[in-house]
C-alpha positions as CSV (number, residue, x, y, z in Angstrom):
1,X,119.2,-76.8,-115.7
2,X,118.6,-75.9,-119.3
3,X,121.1,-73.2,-120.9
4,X,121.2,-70.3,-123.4
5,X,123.8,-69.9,-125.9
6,X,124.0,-66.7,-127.2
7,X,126.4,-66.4,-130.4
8,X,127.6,-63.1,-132.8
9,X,127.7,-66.1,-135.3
10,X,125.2,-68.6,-137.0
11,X,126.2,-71.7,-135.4
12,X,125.6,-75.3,-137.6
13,X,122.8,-76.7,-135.2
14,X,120.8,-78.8,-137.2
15,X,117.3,-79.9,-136.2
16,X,116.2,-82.0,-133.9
17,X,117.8,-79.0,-132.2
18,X,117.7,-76.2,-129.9
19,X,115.2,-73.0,-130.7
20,X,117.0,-70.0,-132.1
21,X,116.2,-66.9,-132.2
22,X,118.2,-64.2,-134.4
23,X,118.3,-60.8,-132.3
24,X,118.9,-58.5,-134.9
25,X,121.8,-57.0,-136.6
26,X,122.4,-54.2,-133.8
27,X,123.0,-57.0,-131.3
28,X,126.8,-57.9,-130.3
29,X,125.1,-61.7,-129.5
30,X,122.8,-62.2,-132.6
31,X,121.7,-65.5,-132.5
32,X,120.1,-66.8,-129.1
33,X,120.1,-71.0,-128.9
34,X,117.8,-72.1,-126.5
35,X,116.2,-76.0,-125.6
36,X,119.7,-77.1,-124.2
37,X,121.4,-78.5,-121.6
38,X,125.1,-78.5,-120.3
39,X,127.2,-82.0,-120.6
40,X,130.1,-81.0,-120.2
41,X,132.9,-78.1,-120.3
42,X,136.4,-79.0,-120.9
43,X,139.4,-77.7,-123.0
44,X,137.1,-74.5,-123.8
45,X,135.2,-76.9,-125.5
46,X,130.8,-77.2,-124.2
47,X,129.1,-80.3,-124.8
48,X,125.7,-79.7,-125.2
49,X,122.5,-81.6,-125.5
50,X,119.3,-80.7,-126.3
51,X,116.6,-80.8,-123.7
52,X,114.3,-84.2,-124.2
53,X,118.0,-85.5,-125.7
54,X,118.1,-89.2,-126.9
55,X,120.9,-91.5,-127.8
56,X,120.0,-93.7,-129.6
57,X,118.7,-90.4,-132.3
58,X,119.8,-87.0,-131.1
59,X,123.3,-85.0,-131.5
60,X,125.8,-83.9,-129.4
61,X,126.5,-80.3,-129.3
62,X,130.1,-79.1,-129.7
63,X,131.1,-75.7,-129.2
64,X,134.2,-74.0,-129.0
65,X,134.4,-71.1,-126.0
66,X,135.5,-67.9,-127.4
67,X,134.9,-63.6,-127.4
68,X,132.1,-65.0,-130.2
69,X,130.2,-67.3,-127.5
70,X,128.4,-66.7,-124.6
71,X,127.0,-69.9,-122.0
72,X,124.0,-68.6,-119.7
73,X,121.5,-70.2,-116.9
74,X,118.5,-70.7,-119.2
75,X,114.9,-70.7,-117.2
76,X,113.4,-73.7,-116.9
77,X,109.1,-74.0,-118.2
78,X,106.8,-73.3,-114.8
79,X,105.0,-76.3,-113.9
80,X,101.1,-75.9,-114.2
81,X,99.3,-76.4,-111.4
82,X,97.3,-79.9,-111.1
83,X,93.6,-80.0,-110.7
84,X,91.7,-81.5,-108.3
């Protein structure tokens, strides 16, 4: 399942990375990560990978839990019908 970070924050993701999206000023959660997908959680610590991830290329994502972050279910692209 692919997540959402949301952060009050700029957070160093570097390309090949997750999409972001900046919310606005008013918004407690300004920046919105999306493209990602959970490793791991451990020691308030996520490990995070972006979706279509490769190792042999592609970071690993670490972010440290606190009142600034915010982990949430992402929604996952609709698969298209097929034709016949």
């Amino acid at each position: 399942m692919a997540e959402v970070v949301l952060s009050s924050d700029p957070l160093s993701i570097v390309p090949p990375g997750p999409r972001v999206k900046e919310l606005g000023r008013g918004a407690h959660y300004r920046y919105r990560f999306s493209g990602l997908r959970l490793l791991i959680e451990r020691d308030h610590r996520y490990h995070l990978l972006r979706v279509g991830w490769k190792k042999s290329t592609d970071p690993t994502y670490v972010i440290e839990d606190d009142d600034t972050i915010q982990l949430r279910p992402g929604t996952q692209p609709r698969a298209l019908p097929q034709a016949s």
